[in-house]
C-alpha positions in Angstrom: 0.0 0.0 0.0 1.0 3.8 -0.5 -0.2 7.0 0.2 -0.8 9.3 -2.5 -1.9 13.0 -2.3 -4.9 13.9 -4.5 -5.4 17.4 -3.6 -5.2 20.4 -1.1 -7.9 22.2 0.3 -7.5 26.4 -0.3 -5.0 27.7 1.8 -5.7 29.3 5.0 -4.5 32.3 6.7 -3.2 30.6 10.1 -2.7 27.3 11.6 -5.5 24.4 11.2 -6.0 22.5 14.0 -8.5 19.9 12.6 -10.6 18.8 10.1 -14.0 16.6 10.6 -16.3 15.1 8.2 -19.5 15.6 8.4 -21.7 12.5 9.3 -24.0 12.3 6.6 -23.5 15.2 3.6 -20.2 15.7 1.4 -18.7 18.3 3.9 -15.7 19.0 6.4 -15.5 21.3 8.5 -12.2 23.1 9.8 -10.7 24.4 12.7 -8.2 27.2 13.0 -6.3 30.0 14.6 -7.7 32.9 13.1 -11.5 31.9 14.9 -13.1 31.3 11.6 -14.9 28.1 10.7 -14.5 27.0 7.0 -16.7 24.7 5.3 -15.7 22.7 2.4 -17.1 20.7 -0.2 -15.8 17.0 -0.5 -16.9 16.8 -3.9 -14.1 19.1 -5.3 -12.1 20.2 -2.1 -13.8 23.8 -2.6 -14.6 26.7 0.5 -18.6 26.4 0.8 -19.3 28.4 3.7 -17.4 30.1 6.5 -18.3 30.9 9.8 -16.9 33.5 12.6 -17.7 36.2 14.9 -18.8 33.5 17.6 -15.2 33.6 19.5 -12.3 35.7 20.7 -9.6 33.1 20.5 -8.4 30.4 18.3 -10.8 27.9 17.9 -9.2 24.4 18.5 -11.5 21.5 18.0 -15.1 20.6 16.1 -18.0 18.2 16.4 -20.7 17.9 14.6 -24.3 16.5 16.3 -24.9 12.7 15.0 -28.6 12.8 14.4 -29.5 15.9 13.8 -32.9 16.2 12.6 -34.0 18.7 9.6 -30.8 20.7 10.5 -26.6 20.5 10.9 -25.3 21.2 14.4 -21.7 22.3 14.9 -19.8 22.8 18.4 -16.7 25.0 18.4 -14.1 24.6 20.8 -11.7 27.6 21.7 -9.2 28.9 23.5 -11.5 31.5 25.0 -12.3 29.2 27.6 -16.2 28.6 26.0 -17.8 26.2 23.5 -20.3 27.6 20.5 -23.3 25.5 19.3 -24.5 26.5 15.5 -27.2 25.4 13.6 -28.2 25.4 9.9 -31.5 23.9 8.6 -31.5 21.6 6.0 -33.9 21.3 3.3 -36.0 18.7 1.9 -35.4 20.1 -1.2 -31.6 20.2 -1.3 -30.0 17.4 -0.3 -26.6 19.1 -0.1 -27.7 22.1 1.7 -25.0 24.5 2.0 -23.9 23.5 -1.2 -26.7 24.2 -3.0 -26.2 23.7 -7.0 -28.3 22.6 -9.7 -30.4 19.5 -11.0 -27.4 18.0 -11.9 -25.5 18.9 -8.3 -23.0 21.4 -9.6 -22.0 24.0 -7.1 -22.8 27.3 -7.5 -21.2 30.5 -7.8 -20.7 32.1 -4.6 -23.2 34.9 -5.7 -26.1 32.3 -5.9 -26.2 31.4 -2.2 -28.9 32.7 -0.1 -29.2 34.2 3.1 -31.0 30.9 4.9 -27.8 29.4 4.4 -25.9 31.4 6.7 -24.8 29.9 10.0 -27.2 30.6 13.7 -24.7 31.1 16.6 -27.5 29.2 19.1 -25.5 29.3 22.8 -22.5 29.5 24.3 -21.2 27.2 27.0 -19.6 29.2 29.9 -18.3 27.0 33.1 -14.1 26.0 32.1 -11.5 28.4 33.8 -9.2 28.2 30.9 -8.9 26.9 27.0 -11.2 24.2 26.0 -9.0 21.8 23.6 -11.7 19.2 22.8 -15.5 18.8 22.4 -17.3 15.8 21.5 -20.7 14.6 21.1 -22.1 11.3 22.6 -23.2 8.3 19.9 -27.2 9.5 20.5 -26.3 13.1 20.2 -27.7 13.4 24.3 -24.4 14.7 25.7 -21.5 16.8 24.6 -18.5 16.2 26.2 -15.7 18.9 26.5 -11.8 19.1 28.4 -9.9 22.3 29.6 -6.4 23.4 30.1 -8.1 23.8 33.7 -7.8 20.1 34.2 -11.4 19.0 33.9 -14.3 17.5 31.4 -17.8 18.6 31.7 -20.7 16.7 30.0 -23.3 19.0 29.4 -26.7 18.0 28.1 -29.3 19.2 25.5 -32.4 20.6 26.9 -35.2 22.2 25.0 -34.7 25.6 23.0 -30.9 25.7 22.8 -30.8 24.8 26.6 -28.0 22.9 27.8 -27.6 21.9 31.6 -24.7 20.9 32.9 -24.4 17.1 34.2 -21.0 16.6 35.0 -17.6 18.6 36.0 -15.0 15.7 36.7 -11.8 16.6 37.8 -9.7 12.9 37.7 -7.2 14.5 36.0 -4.0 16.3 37.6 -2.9 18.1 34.8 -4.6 19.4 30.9 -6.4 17.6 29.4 -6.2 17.1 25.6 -9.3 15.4 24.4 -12.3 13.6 24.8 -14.3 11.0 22.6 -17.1 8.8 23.3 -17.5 5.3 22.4 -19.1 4.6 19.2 -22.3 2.9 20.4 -22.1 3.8 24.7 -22.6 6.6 26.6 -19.1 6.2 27.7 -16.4 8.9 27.5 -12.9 9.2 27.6 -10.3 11.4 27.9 -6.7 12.2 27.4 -4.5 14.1 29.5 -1.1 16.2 29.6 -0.9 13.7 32.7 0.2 10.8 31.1 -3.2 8.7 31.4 -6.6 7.9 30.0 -9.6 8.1 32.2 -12.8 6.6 31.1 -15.8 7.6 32.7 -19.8 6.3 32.8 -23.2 7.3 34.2 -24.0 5.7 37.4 -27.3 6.3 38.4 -27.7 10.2 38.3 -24.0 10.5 38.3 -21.0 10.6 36.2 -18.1 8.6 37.7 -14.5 7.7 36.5 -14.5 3.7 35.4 -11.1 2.9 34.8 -7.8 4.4 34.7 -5.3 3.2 31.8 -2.0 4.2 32.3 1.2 3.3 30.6 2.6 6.3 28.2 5.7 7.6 29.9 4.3 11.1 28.5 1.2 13.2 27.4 -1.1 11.6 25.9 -2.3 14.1 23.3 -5.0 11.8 21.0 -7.3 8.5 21.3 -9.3 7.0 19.1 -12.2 4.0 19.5 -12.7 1.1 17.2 -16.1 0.5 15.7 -16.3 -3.5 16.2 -19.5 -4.1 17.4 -19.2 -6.0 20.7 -15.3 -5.9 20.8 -14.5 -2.4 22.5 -11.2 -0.6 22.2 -9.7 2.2 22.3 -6.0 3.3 20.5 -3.8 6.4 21.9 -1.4 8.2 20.7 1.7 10.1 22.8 4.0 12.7 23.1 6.8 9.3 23.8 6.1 8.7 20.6 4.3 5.6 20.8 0.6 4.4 19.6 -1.6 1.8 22.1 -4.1 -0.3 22.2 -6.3 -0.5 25.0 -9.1 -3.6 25.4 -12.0 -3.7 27.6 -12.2 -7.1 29.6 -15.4 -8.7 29.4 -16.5 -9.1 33.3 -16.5 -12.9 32.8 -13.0 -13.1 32.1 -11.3 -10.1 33.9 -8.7 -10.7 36.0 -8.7 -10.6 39.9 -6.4 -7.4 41.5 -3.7 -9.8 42.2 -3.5 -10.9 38.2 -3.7 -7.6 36.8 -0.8 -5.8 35.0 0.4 -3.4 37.3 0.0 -0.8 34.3 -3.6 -0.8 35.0 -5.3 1.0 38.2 -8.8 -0.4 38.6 -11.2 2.7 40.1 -13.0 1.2 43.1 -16.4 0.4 41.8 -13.9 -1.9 39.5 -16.8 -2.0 36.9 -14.6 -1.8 33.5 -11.5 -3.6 33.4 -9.2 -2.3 30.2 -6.0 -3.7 29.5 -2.8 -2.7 26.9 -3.3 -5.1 24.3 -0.2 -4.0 22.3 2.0 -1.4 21.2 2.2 -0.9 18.0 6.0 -0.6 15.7 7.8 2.7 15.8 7.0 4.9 13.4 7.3 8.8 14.9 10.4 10.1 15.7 8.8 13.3 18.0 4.9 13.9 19.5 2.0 12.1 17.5 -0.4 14.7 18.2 -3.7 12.7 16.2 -4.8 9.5 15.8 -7.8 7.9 13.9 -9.3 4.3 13.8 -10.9 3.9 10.4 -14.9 3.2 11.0 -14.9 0.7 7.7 -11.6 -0.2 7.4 -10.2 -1.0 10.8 -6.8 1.0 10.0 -5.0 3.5 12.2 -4.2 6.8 11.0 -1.6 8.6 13.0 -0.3 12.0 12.5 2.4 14.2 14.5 5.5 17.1 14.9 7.5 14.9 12.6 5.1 15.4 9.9 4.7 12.0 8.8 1.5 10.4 8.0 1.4 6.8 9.0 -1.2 4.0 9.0 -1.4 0.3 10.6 -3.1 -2.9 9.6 -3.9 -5.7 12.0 -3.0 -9.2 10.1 -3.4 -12.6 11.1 0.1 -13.8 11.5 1.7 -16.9 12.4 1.6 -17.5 16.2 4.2 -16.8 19.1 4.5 -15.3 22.1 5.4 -12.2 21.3 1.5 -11.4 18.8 -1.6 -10.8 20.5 -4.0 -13.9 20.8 -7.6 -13.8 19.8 -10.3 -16.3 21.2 -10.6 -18.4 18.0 -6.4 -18.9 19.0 -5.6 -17.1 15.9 -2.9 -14.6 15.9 -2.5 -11.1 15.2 0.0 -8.2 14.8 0.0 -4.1 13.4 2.4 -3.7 11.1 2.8 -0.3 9.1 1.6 -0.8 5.8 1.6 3.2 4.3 3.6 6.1 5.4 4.4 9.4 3.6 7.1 11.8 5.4 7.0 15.7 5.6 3.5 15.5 3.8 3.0 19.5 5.0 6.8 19.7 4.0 8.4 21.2 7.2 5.4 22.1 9.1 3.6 19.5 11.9 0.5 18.0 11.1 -2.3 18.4 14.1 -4.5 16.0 13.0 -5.5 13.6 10.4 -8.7 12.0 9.9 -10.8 8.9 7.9 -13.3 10.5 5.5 -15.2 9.1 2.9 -14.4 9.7 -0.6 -17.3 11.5 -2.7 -17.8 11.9 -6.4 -18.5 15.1 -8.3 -22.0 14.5 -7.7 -22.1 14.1 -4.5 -22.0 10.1 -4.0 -20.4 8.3 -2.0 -17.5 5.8 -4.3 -17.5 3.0 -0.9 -13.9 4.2 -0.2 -12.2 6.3 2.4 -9.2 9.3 2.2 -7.4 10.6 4.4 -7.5 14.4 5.7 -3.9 16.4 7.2 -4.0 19.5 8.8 -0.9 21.7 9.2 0.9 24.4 10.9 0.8 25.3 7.3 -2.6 26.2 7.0 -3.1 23.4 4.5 -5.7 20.8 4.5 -4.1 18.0 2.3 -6.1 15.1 0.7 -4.7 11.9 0.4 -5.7 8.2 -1.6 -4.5 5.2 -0.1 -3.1 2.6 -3.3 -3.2 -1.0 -3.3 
């Protein structure tokens, strides 16, 4: 396999902290310095919409709601110590709303959008002390999950007319925390910190409460990423030692007592999730992997970092030893790098890179993914992955 680029998204003024896909429609949104939201098309890598005015500082991480009925909801995470909700309604009409276009789906001129399309700044989330670095939204779209510089993650929840109450401030953490992401089909969150672990946290009756502690990067761990496996639940992480993980949650029947658990692991008391390093996957970084993405369809790992080298991992059966990961049908398996590409935003680090589906001129899907880099460069690159 290689990595090929296919294209660059129009340069922007500052940094770009992230780009995210949106879950249904041919669009990715992007985060940046200069506090201005830009929306592109996937279908031809062109700027659709922008949005801005809603913050006074960078703005450093985006999710958009799963769900959403009738309309797209965006949260904006910034530096200014707040989080932004926007919505835009969607028509039945146009299937690519803020595209807009013709019969046959060609985009218009920039002239030819109207005002409905424009952006509603709904609410803004006061409560952190200092920058909020990640906001996420849960699988059902319930809760939105955000982390702060101050050291804590708040999980807010939607009420009626842009109402959101506050559920949750948890404070396991003893130093910044870098992000948060829930599990693909639980209410369960976790988060990354500047403290060297990963906490995972649940609802317990009307309470929030930390679950299980994973610990086991010598340094910050600045990204994590869940894999969409159906029953199988884990969870990869990326570091500033310049290693990638892979955590797996114990089913209860077969976890471990205290006295046969790795000592890398620190069961919470209520000792209800039981997560364990699974492996530790070949060198590939040589400084901080800042991102890190498990690929939804695929099962490949993305990763990302100050080196500026794009790499990705494949799991593959492989001939069994000691030294390869077991699975339950006593198979064996192993990640080995199978793409890389070096200096993709030539000198500059990449912040994050992302799985995104691929989308025709038209606006179909083609049942394939890409891959999304954003720079210190203020580049958004595009890039195939070749059998």
């Amino acid at each position: 396999m290689r990595l090929k680029s296919i294209g660059s998204f129009p340069a922007q003024p500052d940094r770009v902290w992230c780009a995210v896909p949106h879950p249904h429609l041919p669009l990715v949104a992007t985060a940046s310095t200069d506090r201005v939201v830009r929306i592109y098309s996937l279908r031809d890598f062109s700027l659709v919409s922008t949005i801005e005015g809603g913050h006074k500082r960078s703005i450093r991480s985006l999710a958009w709601k799963p769900n959403a009925k009738g309309e797209s909801v965006l949260a904006t995470a910034s530096f200014d110590s707040t989080t932004g909700i926007w919505h835009r309604a969607e028509h039945a009409h146009d299937p690519y709303p803020i595209i807009g276009g013709d019969e046959e789906n060609e985009p218009p001129h920039s002239d030819e959008r109207e005002e409905e399309e424009e952006w509603r700044f709904a609410v803004v989330l006061d409560g952190h002390d200092s920058e909020v670095k990640s906001v996420a939204w849960s699988p059902g779209g319930s809760f939105l999950a955000t982390c702060s510089r101050d050291k804590s993650v708040w999980i807010w929840e939607e009420m009626e007319g842009d109402n959101y109450e506050t559920v949750a401030v948890l404070q396991e953490h003893s130093q910044d925390v870098k992000m948060v992401v829930w599990h693909p089909e639980e209410e369960l969150l976790a988060s990354a910190s500047y403290d060297d672990t990963i906490r995972l946290y649940k609802e317990d009756v009307d309470d929030w409460v930390c679950c299980a502690v994973l610990t086991g990067h010598t340094s910050t761990v600045w990204a994590i990423s869940f894999e969409n496996a159906g029953s199988q639940s884990r969870l990869a992480s990326a570091s500033d030692d310049q290693t990638v993980r892979i955590w797996h949650r114990q089913p209860k029947a077969q976890s471990a007592s205290p006295a046969q658990q790795p000592s890398i692991i620190k069961q919470t008391d209520d000792g209800s999730q039981d997560w364990q390093e699974q492996s530790c996957l070949p060198k590939a970084h040589s400084r901080t992997i800042y991102s890190i993405d498990w690929s939804k369809s695929t099962g490949l790992i993305a990763t990302a970092g100050g080196d500026g080298r794009i790499v990705v991992y494949k799991e593959e059966n492989v001939a069994g030893d000691e030294s390869t990961q077991g699975d339950s049908d006593g198979s064996r398996k192993e990640w080995r790098v199978v793409a890389q590409i070096p200096s993709a935003h030539g000198v500059y680090e990449i912040n994050s890179i992302s799985w995104c589906p691929r989308w025709d001129k038209h606006g179909k899907k083609m049942g394939e993914e890409i891959l999304l880099s954003t720079g210190d460069d203020g580049i958004v690159n595009a890039f195939e992955l070749k059998l």
